[in-house]
Structure formats: structure tokens, C-alpha cells
LOTOR-348628 format. One record per atom (N, C-alpha, C, CB): residue in one letter; x, y, z. Coordinates in steps of 0.1 Angstrom, whole numbers, plus 5000, padded with zeros to 4 digits. Glycine has a CB too. Layout:
BEGIN
AXYZ;...
REM end
This chain:
BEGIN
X529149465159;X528249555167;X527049595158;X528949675173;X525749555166;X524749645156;X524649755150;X523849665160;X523949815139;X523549945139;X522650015146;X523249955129;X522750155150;X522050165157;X520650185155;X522450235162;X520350225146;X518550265143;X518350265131;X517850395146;X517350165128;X516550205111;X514950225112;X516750045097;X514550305107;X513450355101;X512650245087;X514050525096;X511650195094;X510950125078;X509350195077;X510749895078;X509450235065;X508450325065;X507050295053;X509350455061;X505950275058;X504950235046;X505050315039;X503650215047;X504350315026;X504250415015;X503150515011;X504350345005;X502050435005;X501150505005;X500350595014;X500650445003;X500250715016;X499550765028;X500650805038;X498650655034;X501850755038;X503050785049;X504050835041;X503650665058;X504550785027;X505650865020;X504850945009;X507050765014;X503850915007;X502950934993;X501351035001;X502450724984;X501251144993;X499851134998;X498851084984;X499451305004;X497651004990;X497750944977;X496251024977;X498050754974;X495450934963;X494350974954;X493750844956;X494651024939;X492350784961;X492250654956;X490850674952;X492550534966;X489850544943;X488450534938;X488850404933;X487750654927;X487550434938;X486550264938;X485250264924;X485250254958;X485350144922;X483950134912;X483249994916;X484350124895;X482250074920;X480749974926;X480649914918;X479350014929;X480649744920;X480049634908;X478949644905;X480249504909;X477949714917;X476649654918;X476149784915;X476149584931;X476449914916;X475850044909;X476650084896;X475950164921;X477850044892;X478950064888;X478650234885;X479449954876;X478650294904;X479150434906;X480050464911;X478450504913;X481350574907;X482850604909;X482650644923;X483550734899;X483450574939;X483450594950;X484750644949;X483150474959;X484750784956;X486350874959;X486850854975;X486051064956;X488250874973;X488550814988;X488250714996;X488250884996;X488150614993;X487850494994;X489250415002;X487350434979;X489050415016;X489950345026;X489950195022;X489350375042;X490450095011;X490249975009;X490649865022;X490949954998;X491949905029;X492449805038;X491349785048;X493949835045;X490249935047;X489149915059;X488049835057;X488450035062;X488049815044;X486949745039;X487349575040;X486749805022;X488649555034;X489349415037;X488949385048;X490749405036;X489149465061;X489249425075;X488149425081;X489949495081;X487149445073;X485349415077;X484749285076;X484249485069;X485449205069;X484749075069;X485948945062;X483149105057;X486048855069;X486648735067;X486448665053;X486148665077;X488048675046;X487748605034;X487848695022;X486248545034;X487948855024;X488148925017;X489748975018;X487049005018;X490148995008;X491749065001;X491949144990;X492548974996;X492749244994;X492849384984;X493849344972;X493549524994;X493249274964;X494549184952;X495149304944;X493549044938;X496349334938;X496749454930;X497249324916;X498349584939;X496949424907;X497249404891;X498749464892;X495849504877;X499949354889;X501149414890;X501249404876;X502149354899;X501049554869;X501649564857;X500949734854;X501049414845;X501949754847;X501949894845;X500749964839;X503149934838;X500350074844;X499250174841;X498950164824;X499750334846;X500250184816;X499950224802;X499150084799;X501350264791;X500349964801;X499549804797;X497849804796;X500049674811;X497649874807;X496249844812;X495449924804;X495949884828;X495650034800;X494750164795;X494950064778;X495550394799;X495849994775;X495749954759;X494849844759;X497249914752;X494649774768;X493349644767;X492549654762;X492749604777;X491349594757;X490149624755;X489249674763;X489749544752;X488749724763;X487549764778;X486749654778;X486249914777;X486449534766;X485449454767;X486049334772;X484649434755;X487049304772;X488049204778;X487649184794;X489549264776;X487349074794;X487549014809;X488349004817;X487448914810;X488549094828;X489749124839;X490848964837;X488849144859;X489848844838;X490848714841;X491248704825;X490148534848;X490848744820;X491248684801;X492648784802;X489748744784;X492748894807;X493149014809;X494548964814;X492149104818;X494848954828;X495548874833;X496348694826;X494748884844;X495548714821;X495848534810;X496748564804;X494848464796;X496348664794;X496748664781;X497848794782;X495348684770;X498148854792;X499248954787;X500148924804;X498549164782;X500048754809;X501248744818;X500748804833;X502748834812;X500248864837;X500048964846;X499748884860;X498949064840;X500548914868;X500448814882;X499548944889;X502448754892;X499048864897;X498148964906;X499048874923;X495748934903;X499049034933;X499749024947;X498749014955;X500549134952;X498248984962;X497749004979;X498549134987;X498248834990;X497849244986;X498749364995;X498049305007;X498349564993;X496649315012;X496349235026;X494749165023;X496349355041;X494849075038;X493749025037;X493349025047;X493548925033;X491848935051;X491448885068;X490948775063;X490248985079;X491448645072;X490848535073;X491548485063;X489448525074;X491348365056;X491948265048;X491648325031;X491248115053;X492748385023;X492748425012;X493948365006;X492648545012;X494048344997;X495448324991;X495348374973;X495848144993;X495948324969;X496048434949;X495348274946;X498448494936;X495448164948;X493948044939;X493048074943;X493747894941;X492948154953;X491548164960;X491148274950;X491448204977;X491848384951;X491248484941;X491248514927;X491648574945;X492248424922;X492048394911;X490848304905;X492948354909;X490148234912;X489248134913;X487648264912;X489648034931;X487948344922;X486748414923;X486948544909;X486648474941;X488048534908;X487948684895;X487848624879;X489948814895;X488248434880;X487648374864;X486148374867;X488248184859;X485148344876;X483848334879;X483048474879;X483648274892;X483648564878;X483048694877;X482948774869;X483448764883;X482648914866;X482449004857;X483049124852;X481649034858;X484249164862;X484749254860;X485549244849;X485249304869;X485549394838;X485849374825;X487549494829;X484249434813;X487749494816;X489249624816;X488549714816;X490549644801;X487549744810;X486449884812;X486549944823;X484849864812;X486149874833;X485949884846;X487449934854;X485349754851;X488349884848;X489749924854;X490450064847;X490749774852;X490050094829;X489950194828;X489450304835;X489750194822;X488150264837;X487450374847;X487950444857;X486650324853;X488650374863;X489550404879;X490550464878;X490150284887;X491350394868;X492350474862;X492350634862;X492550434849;X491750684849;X491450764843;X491050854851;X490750744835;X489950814861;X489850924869;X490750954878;X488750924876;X491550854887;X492650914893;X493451044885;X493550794893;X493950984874;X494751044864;X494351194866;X494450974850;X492951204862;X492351394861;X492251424875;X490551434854;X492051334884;X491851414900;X493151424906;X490851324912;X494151374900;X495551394908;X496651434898;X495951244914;X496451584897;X497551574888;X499251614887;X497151644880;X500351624884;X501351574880;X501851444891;X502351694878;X501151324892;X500951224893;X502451114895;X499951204882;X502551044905;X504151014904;X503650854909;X505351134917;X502750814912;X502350694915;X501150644908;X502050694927;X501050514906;X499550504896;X499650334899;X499650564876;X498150294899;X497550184903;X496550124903;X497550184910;X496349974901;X495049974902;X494849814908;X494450014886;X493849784911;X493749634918;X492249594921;X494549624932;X491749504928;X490249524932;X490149444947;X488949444919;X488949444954;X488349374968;X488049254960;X486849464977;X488249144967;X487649004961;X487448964973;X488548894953;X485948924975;X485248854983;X485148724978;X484048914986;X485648604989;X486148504982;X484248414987;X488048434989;X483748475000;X482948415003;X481448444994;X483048435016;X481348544990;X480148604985;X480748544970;X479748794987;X482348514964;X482648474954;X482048614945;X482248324952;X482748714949;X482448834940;X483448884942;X481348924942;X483649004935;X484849114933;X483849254936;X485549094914;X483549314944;X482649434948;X482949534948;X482149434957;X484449574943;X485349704937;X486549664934;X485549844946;X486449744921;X487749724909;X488449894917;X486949724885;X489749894919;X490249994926;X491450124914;X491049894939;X491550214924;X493050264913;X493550394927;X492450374890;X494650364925;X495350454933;X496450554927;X495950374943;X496450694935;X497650734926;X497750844935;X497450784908;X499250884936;X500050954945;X500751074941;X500750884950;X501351194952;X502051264950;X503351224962;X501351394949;X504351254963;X505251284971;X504851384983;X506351324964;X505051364996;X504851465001;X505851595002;X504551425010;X505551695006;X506451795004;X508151785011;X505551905009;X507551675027;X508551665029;X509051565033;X508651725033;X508951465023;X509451335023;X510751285020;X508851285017;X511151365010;X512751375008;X513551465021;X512851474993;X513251535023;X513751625035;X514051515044;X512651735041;X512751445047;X513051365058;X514151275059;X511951295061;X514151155050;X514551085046;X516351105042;X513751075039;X516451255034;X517851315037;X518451335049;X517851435032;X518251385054;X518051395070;X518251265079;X516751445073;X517551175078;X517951035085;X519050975079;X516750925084;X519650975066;X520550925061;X522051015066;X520250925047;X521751155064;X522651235071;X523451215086;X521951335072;X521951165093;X522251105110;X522750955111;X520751095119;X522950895099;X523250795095;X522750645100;X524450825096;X520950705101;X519950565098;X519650525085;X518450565103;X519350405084;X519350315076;X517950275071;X520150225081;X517250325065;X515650375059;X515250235050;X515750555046;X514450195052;X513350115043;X512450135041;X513050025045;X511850085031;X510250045027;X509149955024;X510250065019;X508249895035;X507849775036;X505949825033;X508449695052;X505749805022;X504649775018;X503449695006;X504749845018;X502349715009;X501849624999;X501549644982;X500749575004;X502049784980;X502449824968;X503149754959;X502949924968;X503349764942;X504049674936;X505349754937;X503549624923;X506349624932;X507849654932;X508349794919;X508649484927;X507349764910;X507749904898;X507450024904;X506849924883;X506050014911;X505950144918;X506750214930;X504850154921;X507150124940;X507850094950;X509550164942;X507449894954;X509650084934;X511050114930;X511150264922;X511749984920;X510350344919;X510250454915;X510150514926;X509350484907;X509650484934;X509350624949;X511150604953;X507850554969;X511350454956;X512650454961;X514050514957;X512950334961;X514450484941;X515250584934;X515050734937;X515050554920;X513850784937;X513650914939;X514050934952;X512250944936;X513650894964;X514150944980;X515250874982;X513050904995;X516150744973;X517150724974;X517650634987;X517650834972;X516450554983;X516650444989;X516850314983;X515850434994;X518250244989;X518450134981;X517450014979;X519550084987;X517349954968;X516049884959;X516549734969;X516049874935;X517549674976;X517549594983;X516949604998;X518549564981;X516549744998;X515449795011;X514649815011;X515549865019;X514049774997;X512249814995;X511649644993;X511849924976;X510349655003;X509849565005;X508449525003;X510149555014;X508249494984;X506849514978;X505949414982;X506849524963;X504649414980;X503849344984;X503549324995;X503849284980;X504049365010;X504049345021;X502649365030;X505049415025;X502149225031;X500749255041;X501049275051;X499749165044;X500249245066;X500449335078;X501549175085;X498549395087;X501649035079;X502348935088;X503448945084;X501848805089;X504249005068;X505449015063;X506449135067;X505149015051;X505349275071;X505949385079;X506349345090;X505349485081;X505249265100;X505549235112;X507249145110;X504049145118;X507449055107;X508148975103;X509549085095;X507048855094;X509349125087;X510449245086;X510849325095;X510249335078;X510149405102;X510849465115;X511649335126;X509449545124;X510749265129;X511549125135;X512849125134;X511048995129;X513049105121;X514249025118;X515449155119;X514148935101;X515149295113;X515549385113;X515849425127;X514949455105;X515449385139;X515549395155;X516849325156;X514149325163;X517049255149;X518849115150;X519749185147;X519348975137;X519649305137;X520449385131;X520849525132;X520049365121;X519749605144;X519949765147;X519349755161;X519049885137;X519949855168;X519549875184;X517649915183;X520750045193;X517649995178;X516050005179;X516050045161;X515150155192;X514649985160;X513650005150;X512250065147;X513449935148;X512350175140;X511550215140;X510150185128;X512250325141;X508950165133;X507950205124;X507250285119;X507350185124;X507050345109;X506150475105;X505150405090;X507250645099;X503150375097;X502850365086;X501150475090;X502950185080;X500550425085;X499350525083;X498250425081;X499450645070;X497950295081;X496950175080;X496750135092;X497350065071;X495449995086;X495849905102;X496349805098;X494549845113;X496949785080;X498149715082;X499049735085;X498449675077;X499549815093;X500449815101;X500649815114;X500849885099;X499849785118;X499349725133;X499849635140;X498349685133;X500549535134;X501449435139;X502549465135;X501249305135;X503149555125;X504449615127;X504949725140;X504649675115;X503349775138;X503849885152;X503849865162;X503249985155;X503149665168;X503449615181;X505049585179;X502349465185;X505749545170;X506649455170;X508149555170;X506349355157;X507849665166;X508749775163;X509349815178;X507949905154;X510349845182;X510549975194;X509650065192;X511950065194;X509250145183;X508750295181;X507550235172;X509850425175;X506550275174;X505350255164;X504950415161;X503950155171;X504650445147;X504550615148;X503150595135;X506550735142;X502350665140;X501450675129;X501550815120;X500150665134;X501350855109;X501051005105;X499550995102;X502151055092;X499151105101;X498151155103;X498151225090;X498051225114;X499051265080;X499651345066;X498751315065;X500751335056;X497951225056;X497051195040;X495651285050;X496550935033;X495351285063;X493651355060;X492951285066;X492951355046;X493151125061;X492151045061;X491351015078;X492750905054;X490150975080;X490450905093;X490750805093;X489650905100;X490850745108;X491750625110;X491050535126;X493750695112;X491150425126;X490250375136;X491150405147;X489850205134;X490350395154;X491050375169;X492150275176;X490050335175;X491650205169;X492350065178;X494150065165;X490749835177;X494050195156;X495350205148;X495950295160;X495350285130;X495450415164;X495950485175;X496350405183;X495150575180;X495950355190;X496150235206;X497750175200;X494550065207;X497450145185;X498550095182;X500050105183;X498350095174;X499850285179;X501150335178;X501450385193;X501250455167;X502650445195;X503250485203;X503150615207;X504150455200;X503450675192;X503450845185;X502550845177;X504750905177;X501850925177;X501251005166;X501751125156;X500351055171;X501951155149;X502351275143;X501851315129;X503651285143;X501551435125;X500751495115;X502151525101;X499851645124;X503051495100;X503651565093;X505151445097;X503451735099;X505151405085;X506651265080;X507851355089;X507351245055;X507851475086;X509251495087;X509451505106;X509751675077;X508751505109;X508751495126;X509051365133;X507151535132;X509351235123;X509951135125;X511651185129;X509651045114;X512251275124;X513451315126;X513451355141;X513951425116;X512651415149;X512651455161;X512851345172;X511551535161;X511851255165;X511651135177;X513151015172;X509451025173;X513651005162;X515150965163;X516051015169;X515650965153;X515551185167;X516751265176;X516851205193;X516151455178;X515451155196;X515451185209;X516351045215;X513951215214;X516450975203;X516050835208;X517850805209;X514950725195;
REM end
């Protein structure tokens, strides 16, 4: 017999309130709060690529080092968190050896996260690659706190005895740090996840529990929240959010831990 309900929950912005900045290639001026998945989703051919390798690695590079020399020479795979239109990692690898972004530039992002967010529990960094203009037009960095009541929540659903995941396009080191911490098993965290792999995770997770629930805060999650029983957006991080993400969901709610209410009901 199935289980009855699991909860899969994005990260950034839904378990995390995060910090993000951008650096203009073309002014190379520090942009704060910078919605990247909105930017991806403006034009065909562009993807939000992340540098999977840890913050310190990055801050020891050269600053004069070439992002691809960068990635060469110390192993470093780069993910696709999302795209629009035809991207893949040769495609963007293709466009980030032809270009200019240096480790300088990825210090940059860093660092300021670092001072604008502090005792800091998430850290990140990645860039926009426009495959068509064949440019890179922000080098990125993200960094997070826990929300206050994210553990609560999460305690609480386990208590009621749902079965909690994590499907996002974050990397697996960072992913697996939030997870240990809210205590979630690392075979239910689901890194790198664009908006057709969530969709496709809830799916399959529908074989396995009477309803499923979604909670993310993007519009990659937009095809998870058609595909889910429950699509729930939060509203936590601040940010605004398009329209057609509302239309999306089901629920709206300002505050993670009010996912416990709408399981109650359910």
C-alpha cells in the first residue's frame, strides 16, 4: 500500500532565505538581488550554469586565471540548474573557453555575499551563459540563511509521518549540508534539478504516495507545481514573482511552516 503524503521542497528561497549578486560583464558593476532563473527565462539559449566546487577552492585561484583554465585545471564540472531553449554543459562550455570571465570576477561575488550575509550557511557561485550572443553576461554568487522556521516545519511533517525531499538546482555539497541539518535523508536530496527533472520527480514519486506535495518559490517550479496534487508557492524570501508562477500554484503562503496546515487538511 502506498504512502500517504510526501512533501518535495525547493531550496533556495523556500528552505533558505537566500543573498544573491551579479557582476555585469559589460559594466563589471556589483547587481544585488538579482532573480537569475528570471533572466534565464527571457531569452532562448541562455542557462544558469553553477561551478560545483566549494567556496574556499574558488577564493584560492588566481583572480587572473581564466574561469575555463579555472575549471581545467582544478577538475571542476559545471551543472545546468536551468535553462530555456536548447542548452546543454558543450554548449556552455564552448561559450565560457571563448570568453573572458576571469576567478577575479567570481571572487568578486563571493566576497560580497560573504559581508552582506552574515553567519552564512550556504555559499555559491555560477554565471548566465548566453549561448547565442556566445557570452557569459553575469558571473553569479549566492548565499543563504535557514529560515527561522524551517526546521520546525520539517520536524513536524516527519512527526505526522511525511516523507520530505529536496529537489533542486543547487549543488549536492550544498544540498547535503542543508539536508543533514533539517535531517533529511541524502538519498532524498535531489541536486541539480531543472524545472523537467522536478517535474519528472514528483511524477514518479505520484507511484509511490497518495498525494504529493510541492513547495518551491521560482518559475522553475512551474512544471512541478502542474504535476504535483498540491502546488504551494512561498512568498518567505521578499522577492517578487511573476504571475503566471501564482496561476501556477494552487496555495500561496508567506511563511514554510504553513505547509503543515495544508497537509493537515489534506
Amino acid at each position: 500500500m502506498p504512502r500517504r503524503i510526501a512533501v518535495v521542497f525547493d531550496s533556495a528561497g523556500t528552505l533558505l532565505h537566500m543573498y544573491r549578486v551579479a557582476k555585469d560583464a559589460r559594466t563589471g558593476n556589483i547587481l544585488e538581488n538579482i532573480e537569475s532563473t528570471a533572466i534565464v527565462a527571457q531569452k532562448n539559449g541562455c542557462g544558469l550554469v553553477v561551478l560545483n566546487a566549494e567556496s574556499d577552492i574558488i577564493l584560492r585561484s588566481r583572480k587572473d586565471m581564466p574561469l575555463f583554465e579555472f575549471i581545467r585545471e582544478y577538475g571542476v564540472s559545471i551543472e545546468i540548474s536551468c535553462s530555456k531553449g536548447e542548452f546543454t554543459q558543450k554548449i556552455a562550455c564552448e561559450v565560457i573557453r571563448g570568453t573572458a570571465p576571469r576567478m577575479g570576477d567570481v571572487h568578486d561575488v563571493l566576497e560580497m555575499v560573504t559581508v552582506r550575509c552574515p553567519n552564512i550557511f550556504y555559499l555559491a557561485a555560477g554565471l548566465i551563459v548566453d549561448s547565442e550572443a556566445r557570452s557569459v553576461p553575469y558571473v553569479l554568487s549566492t548565499g543563504g540563511n535557514v529560515f527561522s522556521t524551517t526546521l520546525q516545519t520539517v520536524q513536524t511533517l516527519h512527526a505526522m509521518e511525511v516523507d520530505t525531499y529536496i529537489a533542486s538546482g543547487d549543488s549536492l555539497f550544498a544540498l547535503t549540508q542543508l539536508a543533514e541539518f533539517i535531517n533529511i535523508p541524502k538519498e532524498r536530496v535531489f541536486a541539480f534539478s531543472n524545472p523537467l527533472m522536478k517535474e519528472k520527480i514528483v511524477l514518479e514519486l505520484k507511484r509511490k504516495y497518495e498525494k504529493v506535495i510541492m513547495v518551491g518559490d521560482g518559475i522553475n517550479d512551474i512544471l512541478a507545481f502542474r504535476a504535483a496534487d498540491v502546488g504551494i508557492m512561498t512568498t518567505q524570501q521578499g522577492d517578487k514573482r511573476p504571475e503566471e508562477l501564482r496561476k501556477s500554484a494552487d496555495v500561496v503562503i508567506d511563511n514554510i511552516i504553513k505547509v503543515i496546515d495544508i497537509v493537515k487538511a489534506l
